[in-house]
Phi, psi and omega in degrees: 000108160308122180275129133321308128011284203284309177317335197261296166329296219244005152227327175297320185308326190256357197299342176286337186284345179293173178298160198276140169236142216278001184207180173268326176304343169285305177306321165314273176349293168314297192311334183245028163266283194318277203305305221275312167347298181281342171265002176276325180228138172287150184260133177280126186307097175337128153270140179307115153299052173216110186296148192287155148325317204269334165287301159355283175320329197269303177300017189214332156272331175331169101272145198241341138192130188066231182268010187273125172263195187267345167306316210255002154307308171291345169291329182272354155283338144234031155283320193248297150321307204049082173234075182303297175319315177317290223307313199318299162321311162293353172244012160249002145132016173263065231191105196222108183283151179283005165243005156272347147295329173294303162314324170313321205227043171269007156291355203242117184260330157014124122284108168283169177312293176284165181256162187239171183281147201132305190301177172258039183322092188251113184231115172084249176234008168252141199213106195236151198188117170301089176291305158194230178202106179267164164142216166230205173247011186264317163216087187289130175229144197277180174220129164224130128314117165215111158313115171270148152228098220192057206299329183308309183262006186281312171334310182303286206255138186254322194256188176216169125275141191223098193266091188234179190249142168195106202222159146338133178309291174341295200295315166330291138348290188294293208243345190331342117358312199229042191223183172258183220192161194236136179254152177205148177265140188272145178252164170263137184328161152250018160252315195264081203278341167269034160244111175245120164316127185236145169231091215248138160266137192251157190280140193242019161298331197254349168238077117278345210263307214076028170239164184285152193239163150243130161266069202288105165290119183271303170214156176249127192257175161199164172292133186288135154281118194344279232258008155258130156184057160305267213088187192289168149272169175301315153319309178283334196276329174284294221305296171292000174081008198265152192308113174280157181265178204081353159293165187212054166250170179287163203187085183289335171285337171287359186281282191327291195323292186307314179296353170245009156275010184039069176228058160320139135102344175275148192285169177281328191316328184243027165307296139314314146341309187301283216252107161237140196231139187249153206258103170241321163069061167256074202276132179252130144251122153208204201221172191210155144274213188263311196299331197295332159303122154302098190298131166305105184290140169256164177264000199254153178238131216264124186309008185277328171307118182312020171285071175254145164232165204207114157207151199060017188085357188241145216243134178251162170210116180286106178264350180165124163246146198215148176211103198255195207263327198234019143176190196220104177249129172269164142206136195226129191282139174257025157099170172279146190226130183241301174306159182271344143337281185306314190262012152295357165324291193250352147320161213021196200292321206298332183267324171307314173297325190297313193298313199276349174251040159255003212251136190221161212223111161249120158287072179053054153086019171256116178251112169268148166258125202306171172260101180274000165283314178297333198315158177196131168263151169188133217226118193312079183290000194220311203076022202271016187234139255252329189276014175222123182299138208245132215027041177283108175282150175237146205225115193234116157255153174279070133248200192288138178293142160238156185278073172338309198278352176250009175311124167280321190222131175223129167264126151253137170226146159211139171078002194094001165283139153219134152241180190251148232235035206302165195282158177230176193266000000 
């Protein structure tokens, strides 16, 4: 039986959130780094995500820098963000500050190479700094600070782009090339106007653990003034997956960019023109512990089961669910495409969407429908790793979180198939 487990965890759950890649053999590569990575190391048993009251409490008193406590971290997921599902979670006690890193680690006199969360980073006109990390383990987000010191684009700009990484030290060291990058937006203070708030989601294989990770700010946009309108080089811009210009490709992270820059209706080609990005490479290493994440109920099923649906003649088989706080993710497989023929079947977005508004999710007789913008395909080109089918394509949706764990009935249904999906124990 193929486990499913390391492949679904730690790359399908996450591949729509990477930098866009210009092919499947690229996309292929990545996927089979990871899987091979993870058959190099046993994956370690989550411990039950459950924090005491009375530590909650104790947490609510840090202070986490400077005068900012844990209160008012939590408050900034949906003062700035509108992340209510974060704040909730962080206010039940899922929720970890630089200043309960400082205390972790106030025995320890060590100066590391790197600043840690907490630490300070000053690069350029840029000034960057980790308050702390909340979430679940389905989309855990860092909280950063970064100070422009510039009146000129602090003037410009009400938002920043903010584009980072978060991988293994190791992996980093090695391979940092062949892993993607997360876009997240900065917001501006509203007293503090060169200061803008990152809330970046982050991957949550590599601070799940407790081993050290690097936490890369890689770059920062802000909108150009006629006489800035560099940007990144070609280099850096193939290296991060980002569009160079005179590219025309789809793009969910340049959808997000362009909409909170307000640049409606611009091609990606005049994007930059637009847009200016600075390489800035502000790298954090520290470790965290395995509790702090509310864990996410997981899923998996093994394709010998009879969770089949049929559109268009082509048979999905439900391979991993996932149901986090802040949406209930499927994926589900679409058979082996050995020809570039089978597999316009069901490539790109326009079919990935057609499939995914077949699919209907009922919660104890309440039906929700996927983010037919999230819809996504992705298709295995090689086999060359022993946890992966060699040209097996995947169909992956998004829908709105439901509260799994106190669920009596949860149904996927399409075409008039529904099976019933029940809570474990």
């Amino acid at each position: 039986m193929i486990d499913y487990r390391n492949i679904f965890e730690d790359t399908l759950s996450e591949i729509c959130e990477k930098a866009p890649f210009s092919d499947d053999e690229k996309m292929f590569d990545i996927v089979k780094e990871r899987a091979v990575n993870m058959e190099k190391k046993k994956l370690r048993s989550k411990k039950p995500a459950v924090i005491a009251a009375s530590i909650a409490a104790a947490a609510a008193l840090t202070v986490s820098v400077g005068a900012i406590g844990y209160g008012w971290l939590s408050e900034m997921f949906t003062k700035y963000f509108d992340d209510s599902a974060t704040k909730t979670l962080a206010d039940e006690g899922y929720i970890y500050t630089a200043g309960n890193y400082s205390d972790d680690n106030a025995l320890s006199d060590a100066e590391g190479q790197y600043p840690t969360m907490g630490g300070i980073i000053e690069k350029d006109i840029f000034t960057a700094q980790i308050l702390g990390i909340a979430g679940d383990t389905q989309d855990p987000m860092m909280l950063v600070d970064i100070t422009i010191n510039d009146p000129g684009i602090v003037n410009n700009n009400s938002t920043i782009g903010v584009y980072t990484q978060l991988i293994g030290t190791e992996e980093f060291e090695k391979k940092r090339d062949q892993y993607g990058i997360t876009y997240s937006k900065g917001v501006k203070d509203e007293t503090e106007p060169s200061l803008y708030h990152v809330s970046a989601r982050v991957p949550p294989y590599w601070i799940t653990g407790g081993e050290e990770f690097v936490f890369d700010i890689v770059s920062i946009h802000t909108l150009a003034d006629d006489s800035n309108t560099s940007g990144l080089s070609l280099e850096d811009r193939t290296r991060l997956g980002i569009p160079t210009e005179g590219e025309i490709i789809e793009s969910y992270i340049l959808d997000e960019e362009i909409s909170d820059f307000g640049l409606y209706g611009i091609t990606y080609n005049n994007f930059f023109s637009k847009v200016q990005a600075y390489n800035v490479d502000m790298q954090f290493r520290f470790a965290i512990p395995e509790n702090v994440l509310k864990e996410a109920p997981e899923n998996w099923y093994d394709l010998s089961d009879d969770l089949v649906y049929e559109a268009d003649d082509i048979e999905f088989r439900l391979c991993y669910s996932e149901f986090g706080a802040h949406h209930s993710y499927f994926s589900l497989a679409c058979g082996i495409r050995e020809s570039m023929e089978d597999y316009l079947q069901i490539s790109g977005r326009n079919n990935a969407q057609k499939f995914a508004g077949q699919f209907v999710l009922t919660v104890d007789g309440v039906e929700y429908t996927p983010d037919i913008e999230r819809a996504n395909t992705f298709r295995d080109t090689k086999g060359g790793c022993s946890t992966m089918i060699e040209n097996m394509c995947y169909l992956n949706l998004e829908f709105p979180p439901v509260d799994y764990e106190n669920a009596q009935s949860i149904t996927l249904t399409a075409n008039g198939v529904s099976y019933e999906l029940k809570p474990t124990d």
